[in-house]
Biopython code that builds the backbone (N, CA, C, O; Angstrom):
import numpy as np
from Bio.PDB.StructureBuilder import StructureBuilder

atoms = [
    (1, "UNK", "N", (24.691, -7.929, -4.151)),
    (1, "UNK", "CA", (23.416, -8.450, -4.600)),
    (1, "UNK", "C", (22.478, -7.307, -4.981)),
    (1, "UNK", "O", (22.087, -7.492, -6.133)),
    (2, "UNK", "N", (21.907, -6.055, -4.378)),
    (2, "UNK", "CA", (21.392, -4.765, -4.763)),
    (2, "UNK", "C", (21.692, -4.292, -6.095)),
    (2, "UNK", "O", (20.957, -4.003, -7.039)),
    (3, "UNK", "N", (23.436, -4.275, -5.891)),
    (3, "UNK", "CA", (23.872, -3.917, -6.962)),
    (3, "UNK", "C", (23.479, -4.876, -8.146)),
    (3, "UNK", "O", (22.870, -4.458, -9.131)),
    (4, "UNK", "N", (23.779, -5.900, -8.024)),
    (4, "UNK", "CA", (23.131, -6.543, -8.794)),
    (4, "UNK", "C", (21.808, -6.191, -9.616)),
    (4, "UNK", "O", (21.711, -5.945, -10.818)),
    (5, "UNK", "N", (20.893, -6.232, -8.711)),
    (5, "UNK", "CA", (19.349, -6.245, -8.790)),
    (5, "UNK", "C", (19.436, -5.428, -9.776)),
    (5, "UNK", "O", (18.982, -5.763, -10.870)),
    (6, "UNK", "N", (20.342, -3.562, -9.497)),
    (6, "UNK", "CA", (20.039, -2.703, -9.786)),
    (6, "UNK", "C", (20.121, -2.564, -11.152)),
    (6, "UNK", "O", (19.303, -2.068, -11.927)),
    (7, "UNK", "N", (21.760, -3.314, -11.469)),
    (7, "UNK", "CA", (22.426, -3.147, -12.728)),
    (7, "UNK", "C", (21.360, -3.912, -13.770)),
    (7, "UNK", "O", (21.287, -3.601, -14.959)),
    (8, "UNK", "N", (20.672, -4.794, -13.248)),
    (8, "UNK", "CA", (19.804, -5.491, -14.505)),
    (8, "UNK", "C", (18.704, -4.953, -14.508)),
    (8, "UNK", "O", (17.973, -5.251, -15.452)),
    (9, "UNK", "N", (18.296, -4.192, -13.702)),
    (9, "UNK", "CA", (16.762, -3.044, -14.017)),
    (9, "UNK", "C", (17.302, -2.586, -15.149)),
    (9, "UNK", "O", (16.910, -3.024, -16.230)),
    (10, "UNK", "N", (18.378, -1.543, -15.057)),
    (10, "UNK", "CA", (18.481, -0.813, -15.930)),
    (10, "UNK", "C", (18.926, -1.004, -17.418)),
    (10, "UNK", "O", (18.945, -0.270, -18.406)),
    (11, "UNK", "N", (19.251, -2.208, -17.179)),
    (11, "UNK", "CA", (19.563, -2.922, -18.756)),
    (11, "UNK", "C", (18.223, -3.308, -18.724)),
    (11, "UNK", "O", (17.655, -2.216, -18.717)),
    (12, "UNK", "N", (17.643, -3.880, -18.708)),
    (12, "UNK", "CA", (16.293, -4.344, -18.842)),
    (12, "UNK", "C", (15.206, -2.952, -19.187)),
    (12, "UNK", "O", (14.468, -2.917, -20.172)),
    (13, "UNK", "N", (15.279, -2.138, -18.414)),
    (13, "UNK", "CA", (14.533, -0.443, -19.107)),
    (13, "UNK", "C", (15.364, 0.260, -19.978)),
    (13, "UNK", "O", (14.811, 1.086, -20.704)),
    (14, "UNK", "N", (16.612, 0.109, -20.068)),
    (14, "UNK", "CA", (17.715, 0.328, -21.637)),
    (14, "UNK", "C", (17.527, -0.317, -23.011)),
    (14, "UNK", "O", (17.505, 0.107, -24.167)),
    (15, "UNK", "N", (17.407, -1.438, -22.462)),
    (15, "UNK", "CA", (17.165, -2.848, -23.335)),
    (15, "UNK", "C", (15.329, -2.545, -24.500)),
    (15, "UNK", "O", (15.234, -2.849, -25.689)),
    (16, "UNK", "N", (14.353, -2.001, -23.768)),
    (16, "UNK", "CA", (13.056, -1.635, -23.773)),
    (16, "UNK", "C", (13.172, -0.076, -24.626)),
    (16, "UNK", "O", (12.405, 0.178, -25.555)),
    (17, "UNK", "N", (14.354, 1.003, -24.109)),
    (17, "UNK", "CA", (14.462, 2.094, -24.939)),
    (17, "UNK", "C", (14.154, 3.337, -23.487)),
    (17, "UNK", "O", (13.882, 4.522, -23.681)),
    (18, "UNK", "N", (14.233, 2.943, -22.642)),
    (18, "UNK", "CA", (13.982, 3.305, -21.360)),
    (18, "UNK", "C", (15.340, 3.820, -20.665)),
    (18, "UNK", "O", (15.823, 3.012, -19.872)),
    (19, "UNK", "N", (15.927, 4.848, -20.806)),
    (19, "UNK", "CA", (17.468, 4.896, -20.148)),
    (19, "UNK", "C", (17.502, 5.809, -19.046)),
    (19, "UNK", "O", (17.345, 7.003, -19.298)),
    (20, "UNK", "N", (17.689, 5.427, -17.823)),
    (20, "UNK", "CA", (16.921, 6.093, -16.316)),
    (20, "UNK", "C", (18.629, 6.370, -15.705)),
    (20, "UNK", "O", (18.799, 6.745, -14.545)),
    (21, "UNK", "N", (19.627, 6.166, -16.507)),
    (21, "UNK", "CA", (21.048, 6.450, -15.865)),
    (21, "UNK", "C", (20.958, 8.100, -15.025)),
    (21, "UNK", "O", (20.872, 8.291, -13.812)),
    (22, "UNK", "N", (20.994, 8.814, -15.788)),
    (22, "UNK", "CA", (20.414, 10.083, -15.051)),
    (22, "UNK", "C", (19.542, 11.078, -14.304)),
    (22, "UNK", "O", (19.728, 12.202, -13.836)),
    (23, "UNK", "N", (18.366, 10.108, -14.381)),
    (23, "UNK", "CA", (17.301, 10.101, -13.713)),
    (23, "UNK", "C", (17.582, 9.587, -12.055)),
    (23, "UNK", "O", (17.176, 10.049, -10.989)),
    (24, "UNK", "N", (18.432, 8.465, -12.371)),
    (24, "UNK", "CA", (18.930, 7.528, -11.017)),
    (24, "UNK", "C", (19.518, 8.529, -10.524)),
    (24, "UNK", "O", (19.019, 9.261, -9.669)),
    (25, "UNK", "N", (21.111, 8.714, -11.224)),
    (25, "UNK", "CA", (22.240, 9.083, -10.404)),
    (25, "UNK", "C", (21.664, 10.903, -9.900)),
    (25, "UNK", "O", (22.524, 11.515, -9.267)),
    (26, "UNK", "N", (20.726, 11.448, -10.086)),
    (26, "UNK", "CA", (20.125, 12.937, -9.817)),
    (26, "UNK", "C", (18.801, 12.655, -8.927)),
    (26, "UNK", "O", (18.430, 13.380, -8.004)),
    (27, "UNK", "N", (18.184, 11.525, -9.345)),
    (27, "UNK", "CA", (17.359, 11.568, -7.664)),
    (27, "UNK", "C", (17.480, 12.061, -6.720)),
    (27, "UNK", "O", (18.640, 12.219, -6.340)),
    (28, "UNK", "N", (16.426, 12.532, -5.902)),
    (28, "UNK", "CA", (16.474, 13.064, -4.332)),
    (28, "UNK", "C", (15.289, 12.458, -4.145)),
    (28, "UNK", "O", (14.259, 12.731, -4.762)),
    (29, "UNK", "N", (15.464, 11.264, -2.920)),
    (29, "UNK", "CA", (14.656, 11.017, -2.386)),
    (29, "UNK", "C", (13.638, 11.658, -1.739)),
    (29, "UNK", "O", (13.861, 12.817, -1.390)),
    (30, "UNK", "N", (12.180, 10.999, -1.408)),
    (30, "UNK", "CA", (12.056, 12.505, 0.239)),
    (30, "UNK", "C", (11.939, 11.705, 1.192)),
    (30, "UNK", "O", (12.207, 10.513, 1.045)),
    (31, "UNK", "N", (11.529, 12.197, 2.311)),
    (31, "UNK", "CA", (12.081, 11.901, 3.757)),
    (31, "UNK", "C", (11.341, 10.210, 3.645)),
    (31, "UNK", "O", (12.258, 9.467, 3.996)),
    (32, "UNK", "N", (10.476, 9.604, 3.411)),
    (32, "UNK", "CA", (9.974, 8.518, 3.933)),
    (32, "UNK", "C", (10.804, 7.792, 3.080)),
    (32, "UNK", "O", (11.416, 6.932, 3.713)),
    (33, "UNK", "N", (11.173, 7.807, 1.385)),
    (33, "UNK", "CA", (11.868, 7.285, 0.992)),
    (33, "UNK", "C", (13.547, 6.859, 1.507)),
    (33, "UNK", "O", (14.160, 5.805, 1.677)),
    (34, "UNK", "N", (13.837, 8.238, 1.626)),
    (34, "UNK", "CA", (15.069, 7.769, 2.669)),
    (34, "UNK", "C", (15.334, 7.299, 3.716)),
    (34, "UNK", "O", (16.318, 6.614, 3.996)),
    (35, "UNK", "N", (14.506, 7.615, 4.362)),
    (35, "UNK", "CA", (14.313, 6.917, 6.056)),
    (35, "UNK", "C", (13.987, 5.402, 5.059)),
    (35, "UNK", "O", (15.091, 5.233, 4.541)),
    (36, "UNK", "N", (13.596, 4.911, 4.838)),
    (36, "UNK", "CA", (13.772, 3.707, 4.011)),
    (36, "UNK", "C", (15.113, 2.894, 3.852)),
    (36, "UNK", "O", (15.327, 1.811, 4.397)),
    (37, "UNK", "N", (16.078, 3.641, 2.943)),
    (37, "UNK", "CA", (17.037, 3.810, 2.613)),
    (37, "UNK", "C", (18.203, 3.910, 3.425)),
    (37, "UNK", "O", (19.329, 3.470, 3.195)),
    (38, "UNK", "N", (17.773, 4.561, 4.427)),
    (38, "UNK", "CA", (18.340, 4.495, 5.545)),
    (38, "UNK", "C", (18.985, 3.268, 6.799)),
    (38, "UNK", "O", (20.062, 3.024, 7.343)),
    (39, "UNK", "N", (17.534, 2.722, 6.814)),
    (39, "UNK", "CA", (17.206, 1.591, 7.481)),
    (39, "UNK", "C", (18.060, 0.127, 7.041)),
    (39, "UNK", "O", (18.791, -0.630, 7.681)),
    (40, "UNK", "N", (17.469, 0.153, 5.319)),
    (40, "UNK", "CA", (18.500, -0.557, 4.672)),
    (40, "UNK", "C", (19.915, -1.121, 4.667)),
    (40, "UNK", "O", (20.411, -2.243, 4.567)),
    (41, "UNK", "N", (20.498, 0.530, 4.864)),
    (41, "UNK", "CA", (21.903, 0.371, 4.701)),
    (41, "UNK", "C", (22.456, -0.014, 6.252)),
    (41, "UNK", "O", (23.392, -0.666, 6.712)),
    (42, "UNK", "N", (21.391, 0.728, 6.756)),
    (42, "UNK", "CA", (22.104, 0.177, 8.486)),
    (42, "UNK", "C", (22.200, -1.265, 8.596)),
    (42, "UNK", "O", (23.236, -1.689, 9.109)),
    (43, "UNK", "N", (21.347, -2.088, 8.227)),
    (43, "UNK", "CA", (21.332, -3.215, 8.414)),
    (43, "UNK", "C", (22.356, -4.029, 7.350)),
    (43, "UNK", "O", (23.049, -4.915, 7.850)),
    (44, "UNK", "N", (22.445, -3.845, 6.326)),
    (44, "UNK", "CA", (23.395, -3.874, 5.802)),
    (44, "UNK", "C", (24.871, -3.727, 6.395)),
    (44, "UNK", "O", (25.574, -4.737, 6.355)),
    (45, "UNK", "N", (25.220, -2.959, 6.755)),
    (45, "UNK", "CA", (26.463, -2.237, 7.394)),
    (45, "UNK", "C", (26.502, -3.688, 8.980)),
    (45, "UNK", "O", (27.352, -4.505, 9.334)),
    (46, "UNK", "N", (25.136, -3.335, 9.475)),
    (46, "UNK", "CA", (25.268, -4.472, 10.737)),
    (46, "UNK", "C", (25.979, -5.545, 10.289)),
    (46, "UNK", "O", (27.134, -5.821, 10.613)),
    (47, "UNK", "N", (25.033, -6.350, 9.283)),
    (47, "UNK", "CA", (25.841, -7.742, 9.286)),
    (47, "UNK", "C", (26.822, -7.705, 8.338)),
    (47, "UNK", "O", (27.010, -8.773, 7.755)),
    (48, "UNK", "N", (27.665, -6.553, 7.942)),
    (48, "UNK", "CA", (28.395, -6.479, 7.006)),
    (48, "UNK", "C", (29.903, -6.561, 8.613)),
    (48, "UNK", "O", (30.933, -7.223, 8.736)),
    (49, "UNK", "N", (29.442, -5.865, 9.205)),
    (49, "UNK", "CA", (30.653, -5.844, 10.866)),
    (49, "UNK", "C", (30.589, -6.690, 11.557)),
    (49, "UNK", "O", (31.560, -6.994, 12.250)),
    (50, "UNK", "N", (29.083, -7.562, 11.625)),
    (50, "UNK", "CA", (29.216, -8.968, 12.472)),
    (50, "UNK", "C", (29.740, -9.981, 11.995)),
    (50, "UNK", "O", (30.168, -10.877, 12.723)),
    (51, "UNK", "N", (29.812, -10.032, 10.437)),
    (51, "UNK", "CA", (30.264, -11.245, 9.992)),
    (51, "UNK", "C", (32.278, -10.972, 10.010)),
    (51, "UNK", "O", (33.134, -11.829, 9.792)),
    (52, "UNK", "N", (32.429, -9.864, 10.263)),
    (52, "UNK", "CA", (33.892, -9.203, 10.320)),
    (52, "UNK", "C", (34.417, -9.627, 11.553)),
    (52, "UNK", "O", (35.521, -10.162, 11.660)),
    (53, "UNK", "N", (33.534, -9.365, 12.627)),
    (53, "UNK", "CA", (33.537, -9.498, 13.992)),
    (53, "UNK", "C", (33.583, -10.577, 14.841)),
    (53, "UNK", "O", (34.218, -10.767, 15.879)),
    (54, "UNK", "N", (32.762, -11.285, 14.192)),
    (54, "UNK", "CA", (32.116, -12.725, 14.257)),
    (54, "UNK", "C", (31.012, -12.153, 15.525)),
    (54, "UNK", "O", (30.772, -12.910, 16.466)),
    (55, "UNK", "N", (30.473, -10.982, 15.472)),
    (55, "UNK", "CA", (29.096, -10.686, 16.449)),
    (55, "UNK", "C", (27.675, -10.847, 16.015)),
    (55, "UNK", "O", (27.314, -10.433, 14.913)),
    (56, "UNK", "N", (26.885, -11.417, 16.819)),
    (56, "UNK", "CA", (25.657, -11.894, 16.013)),
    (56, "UNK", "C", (24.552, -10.354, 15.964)),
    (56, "UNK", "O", (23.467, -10.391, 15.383)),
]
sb = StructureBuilder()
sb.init_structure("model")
sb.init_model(0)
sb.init_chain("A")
sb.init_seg("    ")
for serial, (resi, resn, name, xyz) in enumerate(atoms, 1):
    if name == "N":
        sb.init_residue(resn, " ", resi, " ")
    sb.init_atom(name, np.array(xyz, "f"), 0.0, 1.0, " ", f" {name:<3s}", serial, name[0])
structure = sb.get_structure()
């Protein structure tokens, strides 16, 4: 679903004349952004092993 989200930003700012492919994939976050990012994926990852697990 992210992926999702993501793939149609960028057609949508491609689409406009806007092409952020390398801008994306060369980003460096900084620390609050990632600690963000971070958080995200953990939770992600959680119910990505509970639903594996069957743990709530």
């Amino acid at each position: 679903m992210l992926t999702d989200r993501q793939m149609v930003l960028e057609k949508i700012l491609t689409d406009k004349g806007i092409d952020v492919t390398d801008a994306v994939e060369n980003y460096q976050p900084d620390e609050t952004l990632q600690s963000r990012l971070d958080e995200r994926t953990g939770a992600i990852v959680k119910t990505i092993i509970g639903d594996l697990t069957g743990a709530e």
